[in-house]
C-alpha positions, -999 to 999 in steps of 0.1 A, spaced: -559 35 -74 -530 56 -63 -527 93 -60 -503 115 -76 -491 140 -52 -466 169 -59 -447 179 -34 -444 218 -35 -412 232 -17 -419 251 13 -415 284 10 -386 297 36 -399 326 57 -376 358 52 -353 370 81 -362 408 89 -331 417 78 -339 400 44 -379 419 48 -360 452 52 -336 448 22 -365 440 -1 -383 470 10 -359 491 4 -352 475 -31 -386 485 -43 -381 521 -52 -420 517 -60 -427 516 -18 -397 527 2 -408 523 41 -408 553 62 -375 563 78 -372 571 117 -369 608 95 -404 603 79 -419 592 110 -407 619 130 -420 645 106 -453 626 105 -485 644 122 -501 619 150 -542 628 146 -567 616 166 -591 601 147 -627 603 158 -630 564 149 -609 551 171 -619 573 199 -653 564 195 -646 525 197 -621 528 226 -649 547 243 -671 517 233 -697 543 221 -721 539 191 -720 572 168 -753 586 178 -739 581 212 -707 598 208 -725 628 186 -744 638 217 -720 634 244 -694 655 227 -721 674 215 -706 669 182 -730 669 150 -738 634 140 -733 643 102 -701 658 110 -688 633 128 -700 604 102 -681 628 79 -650 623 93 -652 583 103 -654 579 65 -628 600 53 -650 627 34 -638 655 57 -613 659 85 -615 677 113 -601 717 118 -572 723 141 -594 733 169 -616 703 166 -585 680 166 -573 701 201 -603 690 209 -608 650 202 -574 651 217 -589 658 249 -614 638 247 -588 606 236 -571 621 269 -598 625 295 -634 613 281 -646 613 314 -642 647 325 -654 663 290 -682 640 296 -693 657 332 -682 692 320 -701 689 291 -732 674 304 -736 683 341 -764 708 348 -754 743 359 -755 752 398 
């Protein structure tokens, strides 16, 4: 007994010439011009941080000394952090170490 096979044409992978001209052909999601991205706000997000730092949440709370609540808040989108906070985890993103022993060390 033989096998009917159908052959299905292999689909031709686009150039990224071709990948940008069909972006911009959907009027529906126009990529971000070099404009857009300039304009953009870089954030840190706690998230990140936190895994780069290769901390749990509980752990990061009380390094930072940051309220565990708070900071679950944020890793899940249901509130972002104040201006000063961001000032902040940008430090942190920056120089973990150092908060870290300014933070914790004990007072002469």
């Amino acid at each position: 007994m033989s096998k009917n096979t159908t052959s299905k044409p292999t689909p031709r992978s686009m150039s990224p010439e071709a990948i940008e001209e069909a972006a911009w052909a959907d009027r529906d999601a126009q990529p971000l011009s070099q404009a857009d991205l300039k304009r953009m706000k870089r954030t840190p997000q706690a998230k990140i941080i936190r895994r780069t730092l290769e901390l749990t949440q509980e752990e990061f709370a009380e390094r930072y000394h940051i309220p565990l609540g708070t900071l679950r808040d944020w890793e899940q989108g249901r509130a972002e952090p104040d201006q000063p906070t961001r000032a902040y985890l940008t430090v942190i993103a920056r120089d973990a170490d150092r908060v870290n022993r300014i933070l914790n060390s004990k007072p002469l």
